[in-house]
C-alpha positions as CSV (number, residue, x, y, z in Angstrom):
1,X,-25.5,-3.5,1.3
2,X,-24.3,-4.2,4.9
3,X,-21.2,-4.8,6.0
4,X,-20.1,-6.5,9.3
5,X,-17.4,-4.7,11.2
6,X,-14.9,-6.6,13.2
7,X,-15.9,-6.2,17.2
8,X,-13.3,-3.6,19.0
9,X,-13.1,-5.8,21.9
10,X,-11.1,-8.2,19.1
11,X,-9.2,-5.9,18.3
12,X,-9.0,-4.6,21.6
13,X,-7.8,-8.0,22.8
14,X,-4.7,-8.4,20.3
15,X,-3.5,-5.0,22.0
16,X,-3.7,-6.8,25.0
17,X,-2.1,-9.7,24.4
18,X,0.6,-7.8,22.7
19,X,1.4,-5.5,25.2
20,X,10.4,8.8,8.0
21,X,12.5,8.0,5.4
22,X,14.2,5.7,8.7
23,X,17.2,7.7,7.8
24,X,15.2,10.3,6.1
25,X,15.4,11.0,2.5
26,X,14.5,14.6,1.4
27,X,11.1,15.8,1.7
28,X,11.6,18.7,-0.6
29,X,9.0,19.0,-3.3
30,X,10.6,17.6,-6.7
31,X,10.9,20.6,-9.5
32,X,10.6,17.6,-12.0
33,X,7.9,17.1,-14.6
34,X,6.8,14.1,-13.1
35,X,7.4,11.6,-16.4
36,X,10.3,8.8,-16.5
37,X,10.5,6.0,-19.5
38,X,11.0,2.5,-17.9
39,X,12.6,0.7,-20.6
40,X,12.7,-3.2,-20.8
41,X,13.5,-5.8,-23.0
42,X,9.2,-5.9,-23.8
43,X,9.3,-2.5,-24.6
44,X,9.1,0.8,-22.5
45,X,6.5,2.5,-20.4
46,X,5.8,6.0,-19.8
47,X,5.0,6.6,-16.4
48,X,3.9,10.2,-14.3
49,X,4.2,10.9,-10.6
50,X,2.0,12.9,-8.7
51,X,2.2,16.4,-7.1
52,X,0.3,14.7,-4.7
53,X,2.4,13.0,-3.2
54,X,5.5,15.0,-3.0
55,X,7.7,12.9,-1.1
56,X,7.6,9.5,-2.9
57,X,8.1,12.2,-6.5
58,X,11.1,13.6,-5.0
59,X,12.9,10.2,-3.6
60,X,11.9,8.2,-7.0
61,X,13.9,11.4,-8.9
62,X,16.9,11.3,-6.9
63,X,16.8,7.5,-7.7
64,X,16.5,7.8,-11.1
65,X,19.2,10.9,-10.7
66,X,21.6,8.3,-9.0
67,X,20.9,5.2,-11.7
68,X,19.8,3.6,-8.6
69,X,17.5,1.2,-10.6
70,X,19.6,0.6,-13.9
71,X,19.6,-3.0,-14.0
72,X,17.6,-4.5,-11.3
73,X,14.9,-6.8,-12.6
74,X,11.2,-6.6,-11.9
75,X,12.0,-9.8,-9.7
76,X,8.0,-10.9,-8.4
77,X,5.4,-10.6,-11.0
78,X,1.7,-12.0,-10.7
79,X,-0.8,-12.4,-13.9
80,X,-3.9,-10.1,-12.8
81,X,-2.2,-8.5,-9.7
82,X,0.9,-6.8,-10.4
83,X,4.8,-6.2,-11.5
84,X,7.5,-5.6,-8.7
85,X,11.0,-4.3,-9.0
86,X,13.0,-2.1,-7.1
87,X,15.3,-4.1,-4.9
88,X,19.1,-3.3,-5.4
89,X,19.6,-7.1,-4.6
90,X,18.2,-8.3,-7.6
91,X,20.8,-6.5,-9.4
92,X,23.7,-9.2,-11.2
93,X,21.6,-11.8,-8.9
94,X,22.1,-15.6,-9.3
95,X,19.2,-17.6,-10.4
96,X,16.4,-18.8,-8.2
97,X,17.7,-15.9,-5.3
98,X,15.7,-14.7,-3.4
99,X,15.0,-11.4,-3.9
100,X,12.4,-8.4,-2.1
101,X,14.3,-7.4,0.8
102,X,16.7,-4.9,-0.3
103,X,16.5,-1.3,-0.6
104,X,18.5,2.0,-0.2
105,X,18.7,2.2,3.5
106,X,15.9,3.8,4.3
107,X,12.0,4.1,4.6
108,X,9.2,6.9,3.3
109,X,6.8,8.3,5.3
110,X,2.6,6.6,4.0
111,X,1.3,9.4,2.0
112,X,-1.9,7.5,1.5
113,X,-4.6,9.1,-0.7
114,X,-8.1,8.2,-1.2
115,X,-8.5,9.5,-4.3
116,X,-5.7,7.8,-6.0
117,X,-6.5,4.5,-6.3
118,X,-4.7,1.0,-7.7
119,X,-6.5,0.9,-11.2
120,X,-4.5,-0.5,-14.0
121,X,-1.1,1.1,-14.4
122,X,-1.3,2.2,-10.8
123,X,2.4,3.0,-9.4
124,X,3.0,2.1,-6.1
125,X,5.5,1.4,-3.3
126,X,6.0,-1.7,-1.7
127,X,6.4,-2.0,1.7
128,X,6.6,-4.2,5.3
129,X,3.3,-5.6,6.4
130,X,1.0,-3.7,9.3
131,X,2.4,-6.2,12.3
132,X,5.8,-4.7,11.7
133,X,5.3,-1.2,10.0
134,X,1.8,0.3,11.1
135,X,2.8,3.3,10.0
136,X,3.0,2.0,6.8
137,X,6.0,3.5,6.0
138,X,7.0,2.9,1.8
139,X,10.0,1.0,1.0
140,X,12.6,3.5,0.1
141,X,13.1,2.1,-3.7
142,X,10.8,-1.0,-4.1
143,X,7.4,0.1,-5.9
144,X,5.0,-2.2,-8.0
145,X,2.8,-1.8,-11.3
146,X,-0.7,-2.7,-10.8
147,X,-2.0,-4.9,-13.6
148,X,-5.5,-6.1,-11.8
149,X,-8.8,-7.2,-13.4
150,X,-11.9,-5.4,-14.2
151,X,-14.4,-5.2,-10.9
152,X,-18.2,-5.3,-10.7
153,X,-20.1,-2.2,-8.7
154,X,-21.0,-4.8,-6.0
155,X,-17.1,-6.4,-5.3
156,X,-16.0,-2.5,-5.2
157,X,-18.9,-1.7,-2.8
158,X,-17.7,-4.7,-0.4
159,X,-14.0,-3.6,-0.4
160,X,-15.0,0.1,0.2
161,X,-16.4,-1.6,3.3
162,X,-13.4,-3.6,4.0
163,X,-11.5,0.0,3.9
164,X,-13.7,1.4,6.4
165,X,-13.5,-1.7,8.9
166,X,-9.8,-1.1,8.6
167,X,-10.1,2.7,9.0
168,X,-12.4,2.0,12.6
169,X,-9.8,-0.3,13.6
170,X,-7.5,1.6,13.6
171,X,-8.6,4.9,14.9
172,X,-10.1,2.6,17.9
173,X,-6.2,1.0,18.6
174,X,-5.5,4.5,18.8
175,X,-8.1,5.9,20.9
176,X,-8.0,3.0,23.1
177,X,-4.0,3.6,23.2
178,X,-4.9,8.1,23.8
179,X,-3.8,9.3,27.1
180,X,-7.3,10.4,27.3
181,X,-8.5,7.0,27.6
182,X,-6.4,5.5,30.2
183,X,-8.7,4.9,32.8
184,X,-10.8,3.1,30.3
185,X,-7.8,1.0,29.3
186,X,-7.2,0.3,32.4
187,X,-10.8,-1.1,33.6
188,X,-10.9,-3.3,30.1
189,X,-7.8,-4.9,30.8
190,X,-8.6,-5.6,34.8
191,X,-12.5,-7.0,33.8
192,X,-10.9,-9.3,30.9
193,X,-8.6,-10.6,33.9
194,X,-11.3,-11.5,35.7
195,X,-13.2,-12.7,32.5
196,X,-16.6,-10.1,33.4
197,X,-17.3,-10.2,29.8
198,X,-20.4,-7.4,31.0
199,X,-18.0,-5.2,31.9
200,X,-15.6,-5.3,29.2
201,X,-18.9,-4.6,26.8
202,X,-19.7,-1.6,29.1
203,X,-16.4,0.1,28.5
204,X,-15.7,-0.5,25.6
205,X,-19.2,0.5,23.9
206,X,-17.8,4.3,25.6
207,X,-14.8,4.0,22.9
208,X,-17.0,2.4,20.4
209,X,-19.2,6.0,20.4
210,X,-15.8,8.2,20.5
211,X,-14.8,5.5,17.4
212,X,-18.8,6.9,15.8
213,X,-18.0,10.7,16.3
214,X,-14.9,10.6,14.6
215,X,-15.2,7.9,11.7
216,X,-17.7,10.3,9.3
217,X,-14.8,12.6,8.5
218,X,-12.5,9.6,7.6
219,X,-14.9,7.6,5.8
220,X,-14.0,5.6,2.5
221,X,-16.3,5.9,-0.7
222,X,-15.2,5.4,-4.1
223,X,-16.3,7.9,-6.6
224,X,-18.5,7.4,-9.3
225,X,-15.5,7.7,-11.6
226,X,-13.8,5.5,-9.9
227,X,-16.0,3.0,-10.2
228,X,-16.2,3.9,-13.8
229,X,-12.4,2.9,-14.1
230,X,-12.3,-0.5,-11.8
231,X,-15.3,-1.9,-14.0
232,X,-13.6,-1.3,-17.4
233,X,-9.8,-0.9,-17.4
234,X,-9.6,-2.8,-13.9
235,X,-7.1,-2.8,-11.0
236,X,-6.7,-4.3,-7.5
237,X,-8.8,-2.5,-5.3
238,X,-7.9,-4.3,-2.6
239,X,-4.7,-2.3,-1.5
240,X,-6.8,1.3,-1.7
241,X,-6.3,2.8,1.4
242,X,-3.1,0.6,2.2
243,X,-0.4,1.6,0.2
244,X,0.9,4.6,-1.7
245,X,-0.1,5.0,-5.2
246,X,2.5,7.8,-6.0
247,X,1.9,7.7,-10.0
248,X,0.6,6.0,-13.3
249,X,1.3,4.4,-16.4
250,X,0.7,6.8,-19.3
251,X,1.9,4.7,-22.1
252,X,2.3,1.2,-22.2
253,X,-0.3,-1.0,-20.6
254,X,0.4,-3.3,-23.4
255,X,4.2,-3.7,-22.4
256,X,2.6,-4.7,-18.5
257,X,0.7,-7.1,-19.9
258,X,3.7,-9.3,-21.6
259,X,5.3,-8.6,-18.4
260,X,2.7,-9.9,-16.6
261,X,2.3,-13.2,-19.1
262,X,6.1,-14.5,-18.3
263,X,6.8,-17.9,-16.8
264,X,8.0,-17.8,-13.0
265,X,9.4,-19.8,-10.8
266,X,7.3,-21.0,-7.0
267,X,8.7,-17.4,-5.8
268,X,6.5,-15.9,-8.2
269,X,10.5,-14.6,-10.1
270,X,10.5,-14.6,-13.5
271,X,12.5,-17.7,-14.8
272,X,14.3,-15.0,-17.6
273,X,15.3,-12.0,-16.0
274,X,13.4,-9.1,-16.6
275,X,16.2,-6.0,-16.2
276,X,14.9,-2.1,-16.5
277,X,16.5,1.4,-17.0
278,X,14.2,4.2,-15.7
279,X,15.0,7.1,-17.4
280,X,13.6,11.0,-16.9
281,X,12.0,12.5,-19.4
C-alpha cells in the first residue's frame, strides 16, 4: 500500500511563516510494583505501570502517595475513544464547568514508545497540542483510558503511515532548523521571497535526502502482535507515536465500558459525576 507524504517545502513553509516536568517532578525510578485500584461508583479497575517508562511510574506514585486524585471525576468521556480524568479542577466542581485545564504545576518530559501502543485499556497522559508543546511534554496529572474499537490490518497499515509522515516531518523541521543547515535555510527562505519555486525544489530536495538517510532507523511498523490486539480487543491507533502510554488496565474493561456508555453534556462531561479514588496496591 502507498502512502503520500506531505511535501517538506509545506512544512518548510509554516516554519517560515512562523518565524521537563516545567517545574520538574522527580525522575527517579519508582521502587513501586506498578499496580493501583481506581475505584468508581461502576466498579474498580486494576491498572499496571510500566518500567518503561520510569518517569510517568514515578510521578503517578507520588500522586497517588499525596491523594492527589481522590475525588476528581473522569470529567470528558467519549463512547469508542476514551475516559479522561486527572484535573484537580474538577474536584467539588459546579455543574456544566468546564473542566481539562488543571493540573499540579508542572509538565513530564514525552517518553514515547513504539511498542506500547493505545489498545484497549491503554493508560495514557493527556497533554497540550503540537502548536504549543512540540515537545510533547505529558500533563503532569491528567492521563486517559483508551476504550477504542477493533481495527482492520488495512486501517492499521494506513495510520502506521500517518506515524511515519509525522516522524519525516519532524526530523525535517529539525534538520532544516540544525546549524548544519543554515546556509540551506537561508537560500530557501531568499528563493521563496522571490517566488523561484525551481530553486526552492533544488534545496530543499538536499534536506529531503539527509531526511532519507536518517528516517530507516526511526521508522514505524506495528508488529504482528500488535496487529493481533487492534483487530480483536481494539484501541485508538491513532495517538501511537503521539502520546505516552505509561500503563494498562489489568482488570476491568468491563467497568470502562459503563463508563464509556454514560450520558454527557456538548463538552463531552458526564451529566452525573463520575468521582475516583486511585489506590496502590
Amino acid at each position: 500500500m502507498k502512502f503520500k507524504f506531505v511535501s517538506l517545502v509545506a512544512i518548510i513553509s509554516v516554519l517560515i511563516a512562523c518565524n521537563s516536568f516545567s517545574e520538574k517532578g522527580s525522575t527517579e525510578k519508582s521502587s513501586s510494583s506498578g499496580l493501583y485500584l481506581i475505584e468508581t461508583s461502576f466498579g474498580d479497575m486494576t491498572i499496571k505501570l510500566y518500567d518503561e517508562t520510569p518517569i510517568h511510574k514515578a510521578n503517578f506514585e507520588k500522586l497517588v502517595g499525596e491523594k492527589f486524585y481522590d475525588g476528581t471525576l473522569f470529567h470528558r468521556i467519549i463512547e469508542g475513544f476514551m475516559v479522561q480524568g486527572g484535573d484537580p479542577q474538577s474536584r467539588g466542581s459546579v455543574a456544566g464547568a468546564s473542566l481539562g485545564s488543571g493540573g499540579p504545576g508542572y509538565t513530564i518530559p514525552a517518553e514515547i514508545n513504539d511498542t506500547l501502543i493505545h489498545k484497549k485499556g491503554a493508560l495514557a497522559a493527556a497533554r497540550q497540542g503540537d502548536q504549543v508543546n512540540p515537545k510533547r511534554e505529558s500533563s503532569g496529572s491528567q492521563f486517559y483510558i483508551v476504550q477504542g474499537k477493533p481495527m482492520s490490518r488495512e486501517n492499521l497499515l494506513q495510520m502506521e503511515g500517518n506515524i511515519n509522515n509525522a516522524k519525516r516531518q519532524a526530523i525535517g523541521a529539525h534538520l532544516f532548523n540544525s546549524p548544519k543547515n543554515k546556509e540551506l535555510k537561508d537560500q530557501v527562505q531568499y528563493h521563496q521571497s522571490l517566488r523561484n519555486t525551481d530553486s526552492v525544489n533544488y534545496y530543499i530536495q538536499q534536506i529531503e535526502s539527509q531526511i532519507n538517510d536518517t528516517f530507516p532507523s526511526v521508522a514505524f511498523k506495528y508488529s504482528d502482535k500488535a496487529i493481533e490486539t487492534y483487530s480483536t480487543i481494539g484501541g485508538t491507533a491513532m495517538l501511537d507515536g503521539s502520546y505516552t502510554v505509561f500503563g494498562e488496565i489489568v482488570e476491568g474493561l468491563s467497568v470502562l465500558d459503563s463508563i464509556a456508555k454514560v450520558q454527557k453534556d456538548a463538552g463531552d462531561r458526564p451529566l452525573e459525576d463520575i468521582e475516583m479514588t486511585i489506590k496502590k496496591l
